[in-house]
C-alpha angles and dihedrals in degrees: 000000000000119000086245095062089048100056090039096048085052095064099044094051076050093061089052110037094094099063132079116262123236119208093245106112116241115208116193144169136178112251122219091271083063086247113142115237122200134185146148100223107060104204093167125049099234090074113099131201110255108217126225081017129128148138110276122273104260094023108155103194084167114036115196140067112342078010089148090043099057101039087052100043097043097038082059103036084049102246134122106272085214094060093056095046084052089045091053097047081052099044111045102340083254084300093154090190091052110144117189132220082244099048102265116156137209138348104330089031095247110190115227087259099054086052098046083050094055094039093246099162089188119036098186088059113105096223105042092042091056099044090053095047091055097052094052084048093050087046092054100043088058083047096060104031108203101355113097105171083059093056092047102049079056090061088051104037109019128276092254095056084052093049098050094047095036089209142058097302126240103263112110085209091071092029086061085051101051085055100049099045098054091044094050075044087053097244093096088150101053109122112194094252082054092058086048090053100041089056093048097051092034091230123170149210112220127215128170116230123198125216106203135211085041127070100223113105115218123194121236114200117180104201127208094282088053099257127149131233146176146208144163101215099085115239127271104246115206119214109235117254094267109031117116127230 
C-alpha cells in the first residue's frame, strides 16, 4: 500500500471517525488523480476492504414507506437501495398484499418460482419479499454486466426471454416496465447501448447524501451497473459546450 493511499485513507477514516459504524463493509482505493473512492458493493479487484469502516447507524439512504427494510437488505445484498425502491413503486406502489393476474406476490411481485428459488417461504411478508426480490435483482444484474435495462426487463419478463433476444424483448409490456422503472430510478434516459456505453467508459451520476445529524458530506455516485459508491472529495462538474462563464 503507496504512501499516497495511506495519507489519503487517513483522512478519510478522520471524516468519519465521529460518527457511529454499521455493520455494512466499505471497500475503497485512491484513484490516479490521488480522489478516495468508497463503496459497499467491490466490482474491481483493486478495491480493498477498509476495517473498522461502515455507513453510519440511522443512515437512510431511501425515505418512504419500508424505507429501513430496503436500505438494510440492499446495502447488504450490494445493490442501490434506490433501484429497489424504483423496482417496488413499479412493481406493486409499495401494496404488500399485491397479487398479479399472473400470480406474482408481494412487494416486488415475486412468482411462485422466483420465491421458491430464493427460499421465501411468504411472499406477502415485507422482509422476505424484499430479500428475495434483491437477490434476484443482484443475480440479474450479474447476469447482465453493465446493462441495466436488460436486467431489468429479466426481472420483468424472465432471464431466459432476455437471453434469447439479447436485448430488451419485443413486448411492449416489458418494454413499459423497463421505462418506468428507470425513470422512477431517475435514468429514465438510459437506452440499452447507453448503458453499454456508460460501463464501458465508468461514467457516473452524482448525488449528494446527507448524513444527518452530522455535518460531513459525503458523495454518492451510482455508476452504469447500478452500484453505488462514495466519496468524500465532491465531484468535478463540467460546464456544458455553450454555456457562458
Amino acid at each position: 500500500m503507496g504512501k499516497a493511499w495511506i495519507a489519503i485513507l487517513s483522512g478519510g477514516m478522520c471524516l468519519f471517525a465521529p460518527i457511529a459504524f454499521s455493520h455494512a463493509a466499505v471497500y475503497g482505493y485512491v484513484d490516479a488523480e490521488g480522489t478516495a473512492h468508497f463503496t459497499d458493493a467491490p466490482a474491481r479487484p483493486y478495491f480493498r476492504r477498509l476495517p473498522a469502516f461502515g455507513l453510519p447507524r440511522g443512515v437512510n439512504l431511501v425515505r418512504g414507506q419500508y424505507a429501513n427494510l430496503i436500505n438494510q437488505i440492499a446495502l447488504e445484498e450490494g445493490v442501490d437501495p434506490e433501484l429497489v425502491r424504483a423496482i417496488i413503486k413499479a412493481e406493486s406502489d409499495f401494496d404488500k398484499y399485491a397479487l398479479s393476474r399472473k400470480g406474482a406476490r408481494g412487494l416486488m411481485q415475486l412468482m411462485p418460482g422466483t420465491a421458491g428459488r430464493y427460499a421465501v417461504a411468504n411472499p406477502y411478508d415485507p422482509e422476505a419479499n424484499i430479500r428475495g426480490g434483491v437477490r434476484y435483482l443482484r443475480h440479474l444484474q450479474g447476469l447482465f454486466p453493465g446493462r441495466l435495462p436488460l436486467a431489468l426487463a429479466a426481472f420483468n419478463a424472465g432471464e431466459q426471454v432476455v437471453l434469447r433476444h439479447d436485448r430488451v424483448p419485443p413486448y411492449p409490456e416489458t418494454r413499459r416496465y423497463v421505462d418506468r422503472v428507470l425513470g422512477i430510478y431517475g435514468r429514465h434516459d438510459l437506452t440499452e447501448e447507453q448503458s453499454r456505453a456508460l460501463a464501458s467508459r465508468r461514467q457516473t451520476r452524482t448525488e449528494v447524501v446527507q448524513l444527518d445529524p452530522s455535518p460531513p458530506i459525503v458523495y454518492r455516485t451510482v455508476d452504469a451497473d447500478g452500484i453505488p459508491l462514495y466519496t468524500n472529495v465532491p465531484p468535478v462538474v463540467r460546464s456544458s459546450p455553450g454555456a457562458t462563464r
